[in-house]
N, C-alpha and C positions, 0 to 999 in steps of 0.2 A: 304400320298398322293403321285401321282405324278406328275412329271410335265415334258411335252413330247414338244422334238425339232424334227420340221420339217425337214424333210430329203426326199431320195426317198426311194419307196418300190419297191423291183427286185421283177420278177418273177425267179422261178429254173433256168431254162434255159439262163437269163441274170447272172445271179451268173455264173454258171457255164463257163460261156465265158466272164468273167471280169475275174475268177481264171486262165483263161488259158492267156488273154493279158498281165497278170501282170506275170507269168511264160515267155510267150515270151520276154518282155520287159527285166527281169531279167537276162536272159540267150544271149539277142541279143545288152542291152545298149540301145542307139535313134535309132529310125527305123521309117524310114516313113510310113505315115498311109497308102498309096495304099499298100505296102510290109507289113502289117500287115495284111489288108484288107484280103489278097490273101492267107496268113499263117494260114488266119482263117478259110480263105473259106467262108466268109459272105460277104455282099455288102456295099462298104462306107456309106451308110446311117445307116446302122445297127454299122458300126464300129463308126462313128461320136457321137453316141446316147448312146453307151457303154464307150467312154473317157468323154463325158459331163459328165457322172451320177462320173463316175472314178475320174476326177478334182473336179467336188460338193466336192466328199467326202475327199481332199485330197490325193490322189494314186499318179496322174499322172499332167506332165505339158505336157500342147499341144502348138509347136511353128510350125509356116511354112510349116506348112506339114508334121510337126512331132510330134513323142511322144517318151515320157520318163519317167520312174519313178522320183517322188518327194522322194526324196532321206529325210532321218532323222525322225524325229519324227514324225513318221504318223503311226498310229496302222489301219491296213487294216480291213475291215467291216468283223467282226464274219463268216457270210456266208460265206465267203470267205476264212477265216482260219478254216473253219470245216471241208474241202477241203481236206488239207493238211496231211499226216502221219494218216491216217485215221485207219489202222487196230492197229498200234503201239497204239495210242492216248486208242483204246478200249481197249485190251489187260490190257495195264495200269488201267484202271479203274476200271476195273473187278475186279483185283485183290484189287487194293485200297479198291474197296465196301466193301470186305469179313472184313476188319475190323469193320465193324458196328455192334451192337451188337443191340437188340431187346430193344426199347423203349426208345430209343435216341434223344438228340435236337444234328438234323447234319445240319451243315452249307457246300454248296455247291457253291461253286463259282463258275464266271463269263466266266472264259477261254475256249477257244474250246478245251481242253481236256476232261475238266469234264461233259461235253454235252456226251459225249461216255460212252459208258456201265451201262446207267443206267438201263435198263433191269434187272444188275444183283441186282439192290433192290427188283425184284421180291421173294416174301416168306419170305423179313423181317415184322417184326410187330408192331404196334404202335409204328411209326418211326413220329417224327417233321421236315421237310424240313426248313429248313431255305435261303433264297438265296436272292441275287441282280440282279441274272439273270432272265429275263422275258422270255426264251428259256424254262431255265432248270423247271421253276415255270409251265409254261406248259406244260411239258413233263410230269412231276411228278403228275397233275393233273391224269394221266388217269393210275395212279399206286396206287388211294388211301389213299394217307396220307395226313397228315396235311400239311398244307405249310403256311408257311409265309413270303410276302413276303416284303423285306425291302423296304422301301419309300425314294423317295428323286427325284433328276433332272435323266433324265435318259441321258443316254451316246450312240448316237446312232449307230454306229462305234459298239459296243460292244455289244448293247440290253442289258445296265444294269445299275442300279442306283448309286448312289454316292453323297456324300454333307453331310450336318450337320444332315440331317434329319435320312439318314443310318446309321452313327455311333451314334447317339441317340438312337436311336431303339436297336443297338447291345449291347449299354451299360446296358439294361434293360433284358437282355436272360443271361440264362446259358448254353455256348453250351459246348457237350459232345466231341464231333471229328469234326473238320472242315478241310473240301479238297481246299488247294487251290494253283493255279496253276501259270505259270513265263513266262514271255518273253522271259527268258535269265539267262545263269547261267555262259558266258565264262568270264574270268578275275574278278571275282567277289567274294565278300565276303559273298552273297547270293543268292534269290530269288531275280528276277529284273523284271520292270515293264516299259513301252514306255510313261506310261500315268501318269503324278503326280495325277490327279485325284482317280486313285486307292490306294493309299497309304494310305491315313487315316482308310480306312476301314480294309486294311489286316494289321494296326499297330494294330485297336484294336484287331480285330482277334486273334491277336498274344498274345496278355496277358488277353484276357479272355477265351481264349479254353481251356478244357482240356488236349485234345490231337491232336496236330497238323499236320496232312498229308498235303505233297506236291506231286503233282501228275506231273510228265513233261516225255513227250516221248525224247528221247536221242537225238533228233535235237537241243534240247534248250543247250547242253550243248555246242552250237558252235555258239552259236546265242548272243546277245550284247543287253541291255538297260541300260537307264542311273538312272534310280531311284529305289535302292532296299529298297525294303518293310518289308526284313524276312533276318536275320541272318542266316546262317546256325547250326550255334548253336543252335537256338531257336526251330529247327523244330527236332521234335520227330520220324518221321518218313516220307522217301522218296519210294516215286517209282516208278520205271521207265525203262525202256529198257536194254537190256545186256549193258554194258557199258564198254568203254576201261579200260586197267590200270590206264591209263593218265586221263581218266574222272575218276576215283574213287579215285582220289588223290585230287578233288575238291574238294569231298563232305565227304571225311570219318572221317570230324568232328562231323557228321549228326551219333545219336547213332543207329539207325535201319536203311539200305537203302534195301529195296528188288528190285532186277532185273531181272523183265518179259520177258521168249526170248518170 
């Protein structure tokens, strides 16, 4: 089962112009809201209505007439990170998919990476979707396959499940490849995540897959979390973006990395 927290639901258009306050914010520090107003080109009342839903979710703090990002552990609302590095994110995927092989239980995670390129499951066959992503379990609907998808509290920040109930469920499956994807991989010993709530589910991931893909576009290699999930030992195979010298000295403990220009 699941069990759903109330939150708000954006339309496109509000997504799309929370992606771009949180870009301004980023790039300008506090700024007051008529000077955001104006950057936006929307009308205080439209901007007032885009920081409520923005502080609801955690984003941002509104003082005096101003606004700011809420700086630390705030994982930004999916919609919002699908935004971001968008043709890299697909490229990556693409390639990822082509390791799937015809009549697979694949487990496909939650992160705005692995939302991209699933097109390229187009012409596998008798494929098992497995996921905690309620995005990705819909998308996949209209490709055909089986899905299943894992139970538990959902996470709404992310649009995905999590709790005793998901890793229950996982300990019952045998999966063949699972994709799963990082907040972060700078100064670290692995795969990093913003949210302790994901961990339990990519520990088990991790010792019951057979074969392991981590999918991250080359921004994560400069990006920070504090809770890793995945060794880099552990993961079987990476891939992800051209990447410097200096980023392939993070990972070249990792036995397969392939690099997508």
């Amino acid at each position: 089962f699941f069990y759903f927290q109330k939150g708000p639901v954006m339309s496109k258009k509000k997504e799309e112009r929370q992606y771009r306050i949180r870009a301004l914010l980023l790039e300008n520090g506090r700024m007051k809201t008529k000077d955001l107003a104006d950057a936006m080109g929307v009308t205080p009342e439209t901007l007032r209505a885009d920081l409520a839903i923005m502080e609801q979710s955690g984003l941002v703090i509104r003082e005096h007439g101003h606004a700011r990002l809420k700086m630390g552990l705030t994982e930004p609302p999916i919609s919002m990170r699908n935004q971001e590095n968008k043709e890299k994110k697909r490229r990556v995927m693409v390639h990822a998919f082509q390791l799937i092989e015809d009549g697979q239980v694949v487990f496909i995670d939650s992160g705005s990476t692995t939302l991209w390129g699933l097109d390229a499951l187009i012409g596998k066959k008798d494929l098992v979707i497995v996921t905690n992503s309620l995005l990705i379990a819909n998308e996949c609907t209209k490709l055909n396959f089986k899905i299943l998808m894992i139970g538990g509290f959902v996470f709404n920040n992310g649009m995905r499940t999590y709790g005793n109930f998901a890793t229950e469920m996982l300990d019952r499956l045998q999966i063949d490849i699972a994709f799963l994807g990082t907040d972060g991989m700078k100064d670290s010993s692995g795969i990093t995540t913003v949210n302790e709530n994901e961990m339990g589910l990519k520990r088990h991931l991790v010792s019951s897959s057979k074969k392991l893909v981590v999918v991250a576009d080359s921004s994560k290699f400069e990006e920070r979390a504090p809770f890793t999930c995945c060794r880099f030992s552990e993961i079987d195979v990476l891939v992800t973006n051209r990447l410097t010298q200096e980023q392939r000295k993070t990972v070249d403990i990792v036995p397969t990395v392939i690099e997508v220009d």
